[in-house]
MARLUM-434003 format. One record per residue (C-alpha): residue in one letter; z, y negated, x negated. Coordinates in Angstrom, 1 decimal, padded with zeros to 4 digits, m for minus. Layout:
<recs>
gutor_z_y_x
a_Z_Y_X $
...
</recs>
This chain:
<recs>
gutor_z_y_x
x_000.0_000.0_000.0 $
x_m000.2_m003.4_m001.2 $
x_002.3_m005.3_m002.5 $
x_001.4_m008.3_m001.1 $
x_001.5_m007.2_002.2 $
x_003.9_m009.3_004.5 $
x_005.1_m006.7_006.6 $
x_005.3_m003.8_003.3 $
x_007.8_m006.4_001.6 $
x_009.7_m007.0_005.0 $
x_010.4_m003.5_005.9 $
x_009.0_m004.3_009.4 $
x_006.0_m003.1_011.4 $
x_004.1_m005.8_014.1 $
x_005.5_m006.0_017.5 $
x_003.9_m007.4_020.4 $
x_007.6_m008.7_021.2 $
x_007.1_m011.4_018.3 $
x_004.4_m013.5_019.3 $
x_005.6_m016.1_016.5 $
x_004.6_m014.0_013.8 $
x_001.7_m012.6_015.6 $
x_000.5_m016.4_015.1 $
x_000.2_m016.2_012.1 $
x_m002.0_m014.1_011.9 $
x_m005.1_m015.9_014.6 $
x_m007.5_m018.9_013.7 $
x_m007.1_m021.3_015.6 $
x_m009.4_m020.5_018.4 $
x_m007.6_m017.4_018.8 $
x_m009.3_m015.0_016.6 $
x_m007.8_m011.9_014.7 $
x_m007.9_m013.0_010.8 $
x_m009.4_m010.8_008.1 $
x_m007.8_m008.5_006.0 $
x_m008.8_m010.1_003.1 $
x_m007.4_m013.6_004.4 $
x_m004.0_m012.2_006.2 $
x_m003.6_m010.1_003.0 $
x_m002.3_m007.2_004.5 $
x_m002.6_m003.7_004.1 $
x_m005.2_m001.5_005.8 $
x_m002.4_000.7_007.9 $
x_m000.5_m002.9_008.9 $
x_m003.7_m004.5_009.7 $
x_m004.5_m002.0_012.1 $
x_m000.9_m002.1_013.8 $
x_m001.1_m005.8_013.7 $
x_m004.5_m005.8_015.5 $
x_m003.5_m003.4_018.0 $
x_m000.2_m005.2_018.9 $
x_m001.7_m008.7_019.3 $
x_m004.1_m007.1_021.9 $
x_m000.7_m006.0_023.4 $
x_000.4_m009.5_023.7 $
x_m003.0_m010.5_025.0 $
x_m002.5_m008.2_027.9 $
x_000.9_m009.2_028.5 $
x_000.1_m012.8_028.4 $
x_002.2_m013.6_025.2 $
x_m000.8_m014.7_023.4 $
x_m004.1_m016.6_024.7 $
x_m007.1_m014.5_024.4 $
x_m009.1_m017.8_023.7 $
x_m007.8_m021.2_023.0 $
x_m010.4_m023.7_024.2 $
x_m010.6_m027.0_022.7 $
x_m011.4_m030.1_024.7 $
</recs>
């Protein structure tokens, strides 16, 4: 795993139930960010993709953030 991986140095996994950290991690139209730019590791990236889509559904996190 990498050791710069945010969630390998916390002893954590992503939760849908933390929608501040989940933040972090979306542009700012609402998109998922990159592995390369979240610099996370492959397993966490997957985890964190699947739990924002979690918060998505459970309205916790916009699925699009429209700009006027």
């Amino acid at each position: 795993m990498s050791k710069n991986c945010y969630f390998c140095k916390q002893g954590t996994l992503p939760s849908f139930k933390e929608p501040e950290v989940l933040k972090k991690y979306l542009t700012q139209r609402g998109k998922i960010v990159s592995r390369e730019r979240s610099q996370l590791c492959a397993w966490h990236q997957r985890k964190l993709a699947s739990e924002i889509k979690k918060a998505r559904i459970q309205s916790l996190l916009p699925f699009v953030v429209y700009e006027s």
